[in-house]
C-alpha positions as CSV (number, residue, x, y, z in Angstrom):
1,X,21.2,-102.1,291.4
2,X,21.2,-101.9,295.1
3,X,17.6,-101.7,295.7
4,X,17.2,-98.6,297.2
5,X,15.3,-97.1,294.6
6,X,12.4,-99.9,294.9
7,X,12.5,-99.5,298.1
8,X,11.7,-95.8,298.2
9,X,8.9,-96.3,295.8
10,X,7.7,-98.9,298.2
11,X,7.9,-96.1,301.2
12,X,5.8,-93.9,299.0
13,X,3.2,-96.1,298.3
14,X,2.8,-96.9,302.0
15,X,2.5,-93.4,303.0
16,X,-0.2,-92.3,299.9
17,X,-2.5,-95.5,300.6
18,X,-5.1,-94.5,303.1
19,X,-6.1,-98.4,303.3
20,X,-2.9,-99.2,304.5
21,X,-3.2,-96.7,306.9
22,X,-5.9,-98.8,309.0
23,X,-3.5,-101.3,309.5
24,X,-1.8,-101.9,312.7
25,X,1.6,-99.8,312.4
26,X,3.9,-103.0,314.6
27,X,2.2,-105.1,311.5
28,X,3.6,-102.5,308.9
29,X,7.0,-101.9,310.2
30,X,7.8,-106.2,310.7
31,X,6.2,-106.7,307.2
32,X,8.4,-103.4,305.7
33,X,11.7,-105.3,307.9
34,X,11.0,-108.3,305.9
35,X,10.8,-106.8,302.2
36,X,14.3,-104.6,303.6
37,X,15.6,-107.8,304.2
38,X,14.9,-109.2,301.2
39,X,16.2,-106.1,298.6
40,X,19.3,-108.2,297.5
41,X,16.4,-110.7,295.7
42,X,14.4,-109.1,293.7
43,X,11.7,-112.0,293.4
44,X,12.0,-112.5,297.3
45,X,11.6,-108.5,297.7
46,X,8.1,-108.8,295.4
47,X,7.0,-111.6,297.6
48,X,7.6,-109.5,300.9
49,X,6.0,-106.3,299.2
50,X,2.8,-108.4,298.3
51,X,2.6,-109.8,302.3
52,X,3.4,-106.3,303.0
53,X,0.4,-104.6,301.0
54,X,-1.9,-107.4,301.1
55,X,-2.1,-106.7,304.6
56,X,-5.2,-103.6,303.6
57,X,-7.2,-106.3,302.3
58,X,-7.7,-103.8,300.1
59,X,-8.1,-105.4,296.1
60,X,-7.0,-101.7,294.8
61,X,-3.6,-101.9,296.6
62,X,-0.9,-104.3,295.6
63,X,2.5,-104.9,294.4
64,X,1.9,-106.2,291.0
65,X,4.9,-108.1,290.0
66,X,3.6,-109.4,286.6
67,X,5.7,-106.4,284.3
68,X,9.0,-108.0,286.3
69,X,8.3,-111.7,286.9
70,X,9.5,-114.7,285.0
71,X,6.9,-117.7,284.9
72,X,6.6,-121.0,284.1
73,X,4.6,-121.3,280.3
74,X,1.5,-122.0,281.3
75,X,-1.9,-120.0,281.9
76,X,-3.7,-120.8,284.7
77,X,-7.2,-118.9,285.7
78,X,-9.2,-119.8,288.3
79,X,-12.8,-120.3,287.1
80,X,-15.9,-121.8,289.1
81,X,-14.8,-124.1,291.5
82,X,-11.7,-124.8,289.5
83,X,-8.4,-123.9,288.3
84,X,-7.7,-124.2,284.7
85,X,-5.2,-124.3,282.6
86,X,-6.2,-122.2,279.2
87,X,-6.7,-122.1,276.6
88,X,-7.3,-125.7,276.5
89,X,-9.5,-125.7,278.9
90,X,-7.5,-128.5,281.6
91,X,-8.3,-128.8,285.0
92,X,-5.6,-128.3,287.2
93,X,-5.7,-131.1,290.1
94,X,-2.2,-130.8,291.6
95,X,1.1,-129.2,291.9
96,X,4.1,-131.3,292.6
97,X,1.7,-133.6,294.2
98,X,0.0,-130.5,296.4
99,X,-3.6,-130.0,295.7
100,X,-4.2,-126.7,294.2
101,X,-6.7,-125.8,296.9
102,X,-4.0,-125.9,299.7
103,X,-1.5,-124.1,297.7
104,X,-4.0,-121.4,297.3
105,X,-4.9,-121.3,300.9
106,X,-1.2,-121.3,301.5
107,X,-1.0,-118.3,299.5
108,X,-3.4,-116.5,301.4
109,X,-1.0,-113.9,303.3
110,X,0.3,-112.8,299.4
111,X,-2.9,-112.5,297.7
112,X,-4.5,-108.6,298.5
113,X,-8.4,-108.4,298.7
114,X,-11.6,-109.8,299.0
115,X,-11.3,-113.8,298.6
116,X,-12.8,-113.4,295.1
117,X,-9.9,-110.8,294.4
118,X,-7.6,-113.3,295.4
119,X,-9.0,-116.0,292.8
120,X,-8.6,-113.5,290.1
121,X,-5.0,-112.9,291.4
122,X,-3.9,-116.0,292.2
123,X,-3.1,-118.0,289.6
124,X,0.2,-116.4,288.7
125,X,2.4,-117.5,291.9
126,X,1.3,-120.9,291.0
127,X,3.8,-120.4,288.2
128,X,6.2,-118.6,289.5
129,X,9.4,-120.5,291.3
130,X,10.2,-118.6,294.1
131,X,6.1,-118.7,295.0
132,X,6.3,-122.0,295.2
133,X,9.2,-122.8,296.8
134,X,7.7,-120.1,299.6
135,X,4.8,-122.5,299.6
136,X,6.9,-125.9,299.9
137,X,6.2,-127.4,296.7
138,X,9.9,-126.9,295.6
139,X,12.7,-125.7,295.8
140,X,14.1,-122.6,293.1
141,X,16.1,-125.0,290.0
142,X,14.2,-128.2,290.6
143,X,11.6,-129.7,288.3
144,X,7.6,-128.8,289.1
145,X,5.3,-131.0,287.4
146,X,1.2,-130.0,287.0
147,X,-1.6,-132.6,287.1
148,X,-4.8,-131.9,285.1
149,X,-7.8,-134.1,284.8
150,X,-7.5,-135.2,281.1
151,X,-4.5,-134.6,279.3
152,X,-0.8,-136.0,279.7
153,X,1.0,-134.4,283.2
154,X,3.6,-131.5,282.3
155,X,7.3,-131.1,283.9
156,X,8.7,-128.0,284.0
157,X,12.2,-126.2,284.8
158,X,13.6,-122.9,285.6
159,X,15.0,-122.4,282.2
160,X,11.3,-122.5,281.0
161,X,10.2,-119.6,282.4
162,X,9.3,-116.7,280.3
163,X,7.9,-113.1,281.3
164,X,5.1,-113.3,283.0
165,X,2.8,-110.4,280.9
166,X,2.8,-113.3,278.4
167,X,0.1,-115.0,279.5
168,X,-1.0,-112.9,282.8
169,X,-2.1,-109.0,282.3
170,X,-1.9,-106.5,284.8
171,X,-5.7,-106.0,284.0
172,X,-6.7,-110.1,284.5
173,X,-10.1,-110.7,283.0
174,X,-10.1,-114.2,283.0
175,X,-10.4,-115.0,279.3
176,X,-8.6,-118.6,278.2
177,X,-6.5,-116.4,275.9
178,X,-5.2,-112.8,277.5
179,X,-6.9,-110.1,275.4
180,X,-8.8,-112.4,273.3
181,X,-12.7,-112.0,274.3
182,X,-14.3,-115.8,274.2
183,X,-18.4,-114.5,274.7
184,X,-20.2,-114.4,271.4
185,X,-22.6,-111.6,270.6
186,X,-25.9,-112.2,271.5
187,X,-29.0,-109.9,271.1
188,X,-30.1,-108.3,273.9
189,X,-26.7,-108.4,275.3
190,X,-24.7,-105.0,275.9
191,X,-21.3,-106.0,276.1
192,X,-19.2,-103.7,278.5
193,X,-15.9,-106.1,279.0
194,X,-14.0,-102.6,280.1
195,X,-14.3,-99.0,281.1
196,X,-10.8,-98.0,279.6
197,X,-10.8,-93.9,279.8
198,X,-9.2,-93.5,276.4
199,X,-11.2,-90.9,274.5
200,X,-11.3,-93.6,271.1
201,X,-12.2,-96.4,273.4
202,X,-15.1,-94.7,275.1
203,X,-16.7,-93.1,271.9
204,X,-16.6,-96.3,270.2
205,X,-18.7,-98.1,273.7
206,X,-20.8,-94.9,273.5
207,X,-21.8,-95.7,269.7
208,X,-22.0,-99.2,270.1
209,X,-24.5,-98.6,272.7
210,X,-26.5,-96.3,271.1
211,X,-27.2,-98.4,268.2
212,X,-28.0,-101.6,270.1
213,X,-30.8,-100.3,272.4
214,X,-32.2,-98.6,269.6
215,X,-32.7,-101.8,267.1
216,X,-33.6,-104.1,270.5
217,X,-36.6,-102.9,272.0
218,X,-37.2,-106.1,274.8
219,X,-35.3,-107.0,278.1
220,X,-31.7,-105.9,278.2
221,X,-28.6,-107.9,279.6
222,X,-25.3,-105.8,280.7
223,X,-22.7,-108.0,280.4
224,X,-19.8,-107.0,282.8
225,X,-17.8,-110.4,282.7
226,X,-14.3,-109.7,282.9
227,X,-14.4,-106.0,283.1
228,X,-11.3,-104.7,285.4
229,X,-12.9,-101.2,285.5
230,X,-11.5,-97.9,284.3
231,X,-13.3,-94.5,284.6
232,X,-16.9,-95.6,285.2
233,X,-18.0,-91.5,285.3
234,X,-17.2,-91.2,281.6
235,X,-19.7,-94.1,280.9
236,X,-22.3,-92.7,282.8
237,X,-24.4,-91.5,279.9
238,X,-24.6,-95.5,278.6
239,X,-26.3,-95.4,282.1
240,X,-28.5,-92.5,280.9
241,X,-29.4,-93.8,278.1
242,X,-30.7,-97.5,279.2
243,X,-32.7,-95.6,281.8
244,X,-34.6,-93.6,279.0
245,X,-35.9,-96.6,276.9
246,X,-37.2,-97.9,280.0
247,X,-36.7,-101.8,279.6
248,X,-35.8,-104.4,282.6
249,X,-32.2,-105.1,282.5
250,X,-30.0,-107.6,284.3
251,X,-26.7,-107.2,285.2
252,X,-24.0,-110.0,284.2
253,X,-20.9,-110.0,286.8
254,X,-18.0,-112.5,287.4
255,X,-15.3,-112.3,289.9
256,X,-13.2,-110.8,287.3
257,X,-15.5,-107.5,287.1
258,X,-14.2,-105.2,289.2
259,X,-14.0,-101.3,290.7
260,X,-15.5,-99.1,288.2
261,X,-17.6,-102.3,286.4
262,X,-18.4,-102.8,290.6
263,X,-19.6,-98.9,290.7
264,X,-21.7,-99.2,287.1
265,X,-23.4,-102.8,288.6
266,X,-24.2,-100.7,291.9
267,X,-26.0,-98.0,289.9
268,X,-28.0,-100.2,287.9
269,X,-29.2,-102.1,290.1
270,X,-29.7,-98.3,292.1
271,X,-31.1,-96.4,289.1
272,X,-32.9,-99.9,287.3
273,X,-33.4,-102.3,289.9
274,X,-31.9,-104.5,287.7
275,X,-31.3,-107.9,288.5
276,X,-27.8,-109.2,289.2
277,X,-26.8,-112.5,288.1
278,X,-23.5,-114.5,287.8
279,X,-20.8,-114.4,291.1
280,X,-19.5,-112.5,293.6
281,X,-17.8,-109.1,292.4
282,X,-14.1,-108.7,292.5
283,X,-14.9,-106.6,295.3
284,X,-17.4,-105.5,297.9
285,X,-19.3,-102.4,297.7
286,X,-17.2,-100.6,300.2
287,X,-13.3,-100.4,299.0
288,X,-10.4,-97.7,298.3
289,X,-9.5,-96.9,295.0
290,X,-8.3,-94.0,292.4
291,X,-4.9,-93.7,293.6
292,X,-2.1,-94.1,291.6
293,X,0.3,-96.7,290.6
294,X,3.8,-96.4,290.7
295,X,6.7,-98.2,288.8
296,X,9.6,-99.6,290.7
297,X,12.6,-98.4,288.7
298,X,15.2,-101.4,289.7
299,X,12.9,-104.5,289.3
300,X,10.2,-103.3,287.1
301,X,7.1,-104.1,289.7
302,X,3.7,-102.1,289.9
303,X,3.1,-100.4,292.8
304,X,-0.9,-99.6,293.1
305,X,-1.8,-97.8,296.1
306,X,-5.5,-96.4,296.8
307,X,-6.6,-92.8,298.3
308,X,-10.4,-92.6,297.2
309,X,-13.2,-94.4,299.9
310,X,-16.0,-95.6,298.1
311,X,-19.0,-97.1,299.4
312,X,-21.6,-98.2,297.0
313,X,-23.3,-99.9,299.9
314,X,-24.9,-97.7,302.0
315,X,-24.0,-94.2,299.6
316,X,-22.0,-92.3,302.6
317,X,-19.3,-90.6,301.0
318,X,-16.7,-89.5,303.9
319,X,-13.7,-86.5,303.4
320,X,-11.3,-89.3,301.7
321,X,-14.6,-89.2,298.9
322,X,-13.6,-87.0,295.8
323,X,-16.5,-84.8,295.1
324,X,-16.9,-86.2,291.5
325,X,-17.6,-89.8,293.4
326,X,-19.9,-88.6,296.1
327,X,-21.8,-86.5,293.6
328,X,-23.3,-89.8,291.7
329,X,-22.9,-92.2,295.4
330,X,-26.1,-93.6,295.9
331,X,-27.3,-96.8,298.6
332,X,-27.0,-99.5,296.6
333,X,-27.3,-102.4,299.4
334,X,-25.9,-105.6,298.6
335,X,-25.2,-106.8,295.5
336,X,-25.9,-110.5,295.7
337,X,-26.1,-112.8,292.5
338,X,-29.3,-114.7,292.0
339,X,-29.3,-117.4,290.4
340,X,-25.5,-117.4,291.1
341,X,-23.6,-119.5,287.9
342,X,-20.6,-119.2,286.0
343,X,-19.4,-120.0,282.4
344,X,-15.9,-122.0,283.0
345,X,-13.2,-122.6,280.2
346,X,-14.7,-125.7,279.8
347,X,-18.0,-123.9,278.6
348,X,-16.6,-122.1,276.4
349,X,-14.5,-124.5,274.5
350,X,-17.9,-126.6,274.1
351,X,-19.3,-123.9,272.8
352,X,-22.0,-122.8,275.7
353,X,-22.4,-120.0,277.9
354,X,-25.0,-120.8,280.7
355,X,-24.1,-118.2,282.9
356,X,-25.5,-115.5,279.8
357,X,-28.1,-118.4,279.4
358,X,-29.4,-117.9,283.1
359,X,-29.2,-113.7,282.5
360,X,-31.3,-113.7,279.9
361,X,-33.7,-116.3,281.4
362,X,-34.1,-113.9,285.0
């Protein structure tokens, strides 16, 4: 494997993304030099390609290196103020002695996004050897040892690594356990925790909503906590159909709901004037998306790159707007969480949610 096929794939994605396109072109030719430079690595090559694409500060386009990565055993999700390590529910203090807050600001220039995108990302490189040699904590074959707030410290080596889907998806919702949905049904709670376009999947959210608002008759909460999106105009009519009964409703967001979960908070709060409570979004109100993501053939990376303008802010849909979008775009303002609260790993393990404790309270 010489590289050139990744590459290509790399070329492609840099021509399709219209956020990239807003970037300075001397910035994308030195940052496309350096992932060149770097095809004979495949880890250093993923590296360059996630300076290269973070540079849209775009959350929709990204080299996603989680399908082809090999990481150190341990989860870690940034949550609150903290990083965790899950599912036991360990604060993270340092790394090799660095305190996790500089190594994340360190990582800055990888991370793609708003800087609650990069939360949601960022756990990963702290596992990942040739991340952290990149960010000085040590070199690739030595020993890295994590520091957590209760617990014994844990050393680990490069023959510890396992594949990184393990214990990070490509869609991150921030659960302690990957896949594994930790918030308890409540009443009054509509639980949306993705917009997945399967036709079984979105039947099923279509039923379950149905029969919920029609056996709760009071105040509704959406709860949109770890939901990476999906095809939000295929769940419109759950929209419809929480408009017709008429109730108030609050919207539930963390920074692990993002794009189409974004677009169905937007129109609730449009459509309902629903309340918003939790923290920032994944993303603003204004990002590219749809798009496409592409598979490099040689190291096994993602590829996500972004051709759709939305902007649930102010509702101006422009010619890079598919008509399907701008049909439903509405002016949506700011979505700003108030109160703004969270429900950590720590929570959960005790058994509490007070960020679904504050929704229901608004």
């Amino acid at each position: 494997m010489d590289g050139s096929r990744d590459l290509a794939g790399i070329r492609e994605a840099l021509i399709r993304d219209r956020a990239m396109a807003g970037v300075a072109s001397e910035l994308v030719l030195e940052g496309m030099g350096r992932v060149e430079a770097a095809v004979g690595d495949c880890e250093d090559m993923m590296l360059e390609a996630m300076r290269l694409f973070a540079l849209a500060g775009n959350g929709h386009t990204r080299l996603i290196p989680n399908a082809a990565a090999k990481v150190y055993p341990l989860r870690l999700v940034w949550s609150g103020q903290g990083l965790w390590s899950c599912p036991e529910a360990r604060r993270v203090v340092s790394v090799n002695g660095v305190c996790v807050e500089e190594l994340h600001d360190r990582l800055g220039d990888y991370l793609a996004g708003t800087s609650a995108r990069r939360r949601v990302i960022g756990g990963l490189p702290l596992v990942w050897s040739p991340a952290l040699e990149r960010l000085g904590v040590a070199k690739r074959g030595e020993p890295v040892t994590y520091r957590f707030t209760k617990g014994r410290n844990v050393t680990v080596r490069e023959t510890d690594r396992i594949r990184a889907l393990v214990h990070y998806p490509v869609g991150e919702q921030g659960y302690p356990t990957p896949g594994r949905d930790p918030y308890r049904p409540r009443q009054g709670v509509l639980r949306l925790d993705s917009f997945s376009s399967d036709p079984v999947s979105v039947a099923s959210r279509l039923q379950r909503a149905d029969e919920m608002l029609e056996r709760h008759k009071g105040p509704l909460v959406v709860d949109l906590r770890g939901n990476p999106g999906g095809d939000f105009i295929r769940h419109l009519p759950i929209l419809d159909r929480i408009e017709a009964f008429g109730r108030p409703v609050t919207v539930l967001v963390d920074r692990f709901t993002f794009s189409a979960a974004i677009v169905f908070a937007a129109l609730c709060r449009a459509r309902l004037e629903a309340r918003v409570v939790g923290e920032e979004m994944g993303d603003g109100l204004q990002f590219h998306a749809e798009g496409d993501t592409l598979t490099l053939p040689e190291c096994g990376a993602a590829v996500r790159h972004s051709d759709a303008w939305h902007d649930w802010e102010t509702g101006r849909a422009t010619l890079g707007t598919p008509p399907v979008i701008a049909k439903q775009m509405r002016a949506c303002g700011r979505l700003t969480p108030e109160p703004r609260i969270v429900t950590t790993p720590d929570d959960l393990a005790a058994g509490k949610d007070p960020a679904l404790d504050a929704a229901q309270a608004a």
